[in-house]
N, C-alpha and C positions, 0 to 999 in steps of 0.2 A: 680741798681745791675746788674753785666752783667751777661747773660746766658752764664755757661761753653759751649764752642764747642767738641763735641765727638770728639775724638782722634778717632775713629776704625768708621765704616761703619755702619752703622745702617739697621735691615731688613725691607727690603720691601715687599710690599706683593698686591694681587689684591685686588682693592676695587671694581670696574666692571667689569667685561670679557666682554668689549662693540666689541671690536674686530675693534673699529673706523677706520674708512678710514685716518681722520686727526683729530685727539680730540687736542684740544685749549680752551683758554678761562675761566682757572680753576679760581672761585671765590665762597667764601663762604660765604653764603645769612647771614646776622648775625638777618635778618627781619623772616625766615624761620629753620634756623638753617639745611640748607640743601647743597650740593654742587652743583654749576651751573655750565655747562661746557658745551663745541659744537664741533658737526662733521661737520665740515668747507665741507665737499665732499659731505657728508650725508644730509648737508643742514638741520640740525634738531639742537636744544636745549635740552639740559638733564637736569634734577633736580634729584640729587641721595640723597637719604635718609640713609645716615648711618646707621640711626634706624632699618630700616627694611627691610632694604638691595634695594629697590625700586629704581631703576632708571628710572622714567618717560622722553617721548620723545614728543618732541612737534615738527608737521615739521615747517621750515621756510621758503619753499617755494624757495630761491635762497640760496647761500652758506651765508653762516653765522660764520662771522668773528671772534665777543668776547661777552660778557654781562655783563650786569650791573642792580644793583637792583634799581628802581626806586620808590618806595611804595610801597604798599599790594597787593599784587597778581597781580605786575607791573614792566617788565622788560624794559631795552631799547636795541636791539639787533641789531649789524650795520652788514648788510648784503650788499651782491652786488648790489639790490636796490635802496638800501640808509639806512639813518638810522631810526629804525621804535618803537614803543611801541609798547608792545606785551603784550596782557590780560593774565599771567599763568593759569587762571578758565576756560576762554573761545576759548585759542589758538587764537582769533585777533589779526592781527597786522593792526597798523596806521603808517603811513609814516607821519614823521617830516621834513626831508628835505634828498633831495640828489644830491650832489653836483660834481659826478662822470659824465662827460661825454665822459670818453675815453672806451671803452667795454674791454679791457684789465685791465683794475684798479678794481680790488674790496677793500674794506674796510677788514682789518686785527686785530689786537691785541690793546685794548683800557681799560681804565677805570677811572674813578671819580676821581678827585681831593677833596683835601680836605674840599673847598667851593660848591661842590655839582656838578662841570662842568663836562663835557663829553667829556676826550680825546681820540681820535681816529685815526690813521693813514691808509695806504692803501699801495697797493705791486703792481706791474703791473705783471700778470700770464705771459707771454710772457717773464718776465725775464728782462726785460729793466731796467738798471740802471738809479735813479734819474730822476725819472719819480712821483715816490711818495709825498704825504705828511702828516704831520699832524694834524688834526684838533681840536679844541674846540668848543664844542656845548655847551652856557652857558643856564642861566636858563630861560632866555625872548624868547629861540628858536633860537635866534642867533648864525649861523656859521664862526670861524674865522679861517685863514690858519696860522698857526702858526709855522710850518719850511716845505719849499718849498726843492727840490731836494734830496728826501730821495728816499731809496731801497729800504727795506722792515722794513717799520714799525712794531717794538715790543715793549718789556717789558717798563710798566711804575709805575714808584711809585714815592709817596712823602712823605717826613721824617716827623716826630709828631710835630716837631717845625715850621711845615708848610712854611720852606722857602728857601729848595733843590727839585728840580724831577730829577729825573736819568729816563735817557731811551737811547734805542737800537736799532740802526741800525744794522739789523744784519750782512752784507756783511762787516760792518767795523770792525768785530771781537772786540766791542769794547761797553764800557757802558759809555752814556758820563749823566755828571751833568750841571743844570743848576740852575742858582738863579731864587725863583720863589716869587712871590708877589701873596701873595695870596686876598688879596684888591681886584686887577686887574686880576690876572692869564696869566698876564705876563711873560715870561721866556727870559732872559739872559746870556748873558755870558758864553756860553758852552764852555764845555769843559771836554778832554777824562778824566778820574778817573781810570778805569779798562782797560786792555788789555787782553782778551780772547788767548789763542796760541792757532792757528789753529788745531794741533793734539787732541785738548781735544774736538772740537766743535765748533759750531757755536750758539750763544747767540740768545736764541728765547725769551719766552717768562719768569716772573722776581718776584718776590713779595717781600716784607721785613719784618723784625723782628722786635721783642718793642726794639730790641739791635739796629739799622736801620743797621744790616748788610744784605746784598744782596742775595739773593737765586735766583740763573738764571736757568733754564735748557736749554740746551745745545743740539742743533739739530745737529745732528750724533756723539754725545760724547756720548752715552746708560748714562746719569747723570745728577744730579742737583747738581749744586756748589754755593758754599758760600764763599763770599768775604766780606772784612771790605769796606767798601767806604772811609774812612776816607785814611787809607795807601795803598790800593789796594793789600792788599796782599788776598792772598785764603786761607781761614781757613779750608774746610772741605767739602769733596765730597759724593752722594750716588748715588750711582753706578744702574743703573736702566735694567735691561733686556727687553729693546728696543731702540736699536742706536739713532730712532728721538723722544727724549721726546723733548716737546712741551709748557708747562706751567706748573706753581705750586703756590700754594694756601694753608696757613694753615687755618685749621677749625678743627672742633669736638669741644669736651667740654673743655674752658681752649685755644681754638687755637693752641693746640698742635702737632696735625695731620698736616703734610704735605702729598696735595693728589696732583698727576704731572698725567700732561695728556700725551698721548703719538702717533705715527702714524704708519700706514702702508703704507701710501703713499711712494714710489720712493725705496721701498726696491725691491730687486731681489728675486725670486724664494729661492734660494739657502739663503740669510739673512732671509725670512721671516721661512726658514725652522729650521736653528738655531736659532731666533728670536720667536717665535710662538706666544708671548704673547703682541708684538706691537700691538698698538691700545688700547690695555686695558688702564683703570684708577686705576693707584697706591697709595699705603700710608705707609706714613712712621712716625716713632715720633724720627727727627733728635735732641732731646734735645732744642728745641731754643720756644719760642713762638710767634704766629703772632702777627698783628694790626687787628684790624674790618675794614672790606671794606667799604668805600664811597659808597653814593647812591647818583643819579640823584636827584635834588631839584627841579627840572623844570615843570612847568602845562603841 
């Protein structure tokens, strides 16, 4: 049964006042029932508690890209070091591997596949184009480069029939799909589906519905937008009060909640003065409902 799309705009409202430098990374723990999310500048991990309003910070020591839940009171967190497990009880981290050796590339925007691997790509801060790539980290520890010449790795997801991933390069204004095997974790066949126009934003980071229609938010469009993947048409916009939202994540009870993370980085004086609430973490109940997030399978 499809979920209606709202016709009108749906309220938003603050779920943290973090006031983040660059919040990324929105994923909700379905192991904790909490939301996990990171300030890539701030170099720390959040777990915010709906419940009781508690947003906990764990630092991470270099910037930190995205997360992923990996077992009990067990994240996997790809930072500028590489990629590491991180104890939630104890604030440990252990480095599993790191396969960065240019000091301009850090690791970006990533998350589980449906067979439990760990996708990941990387941006070069200097701005360099196709310099980037993306990786999979499966469960035996093993790292594989799985598209070479990317910009800036982002949004990724894959459909309940386990055998589409969409993902985002963002500079290409564009959400491409590929066939994916999930046996192997092979991906084929790309090709664009969506085209973003410039004036709405630029396509950061993506999550999807039990409908698999697409929720992206849009880095300098203040919005998270929803698109059919099937036709590429845009069904429905929310309008967010801060130019770079960043990611988005449904959670709460039901997956109903959509919570978009947002930045203050690269704003001017003068936006951040009309803007004041960039950086916070948002929510909204756009009518649609998530998927449960993948967790890392890996020792």
């Amino acid at each position: 049964m499809m979920t209606p799309v709202p016709t009108s705009a749906p309220a938003v409202r603050v779920a943290v006042p973090a006031q983040a430098q660059l919040g990324e990374g929105a994923l909700w723990n379905p192991l904790d029932q909490r939301l996990y999310w990171v300030d890539i500048e701030g170099q720390a991990l959040h777990i915010f508690d709906p419940v009781t309003g508690h947003d906990r910070q764990l630092p991470t020591g270099s910037k930190v890209g995205t997360v992923v839940p990996a077992g009990p009171d067990s994240v996997l967190v790809a930072l500028q070091s590489g990629l590491h497990r991180l104890h939630t009880g104890t604030g440990e981290l252990t480095c599993l591997v790191n396969p960065l050796e240019t000091p301009s590339l850090r690791f970006n925007d990533g998350k589980c596949d449906p067979a439990g691997r760990f996708w990941v790509g990387t941006l070069d801060m200097d701005g360099a184009e196709h310099q980037a790539a993306l990786y999979r980290l499966d469960a035996d520890g093993s790292l594989h480069t799985m598209l070479a010449g990317v910009s800036i790795s982002n949004g990724l997801v894959w459909t309940q029939d386990q055998r589409t991933m969409y993902y985002v390069d963002t500079p290409t204004q564009s959400v491409q799909a590929f066939d994916y095997d999930h046996a192997s974790g092979a991906i084929t066949n790309g090709r664009v589906i969506i085209r973003i126009p410039e004036k709405d934003g630029s396509p950061d980071g993506m999550t999807i519905d039990a409908d698999n229609h697409l929720w992206i938010a849009l880095w300098g469009g203040a919005q998270v937008v929803c698109y059919d993947p099937a036709s590429g048409e845009k069904l429905a916009s929310v309008p967010v009060p801060a130019p770079h939202t960043t990611s988005c994540a449904f959670g709460g009870p039901g997956l109903t909640t959509l919570f978009i993370t947002t930045a203050r980085q690269d704003l001017t004086p003068e936006q951040l003065a009309q803007y004041p609430l960039s950086g916070n973490v948002f929510a909204t109940e756009p009518g649609a409902v998530g998927v449960p997030a993948n967790e890392y399978r890996g020792a």
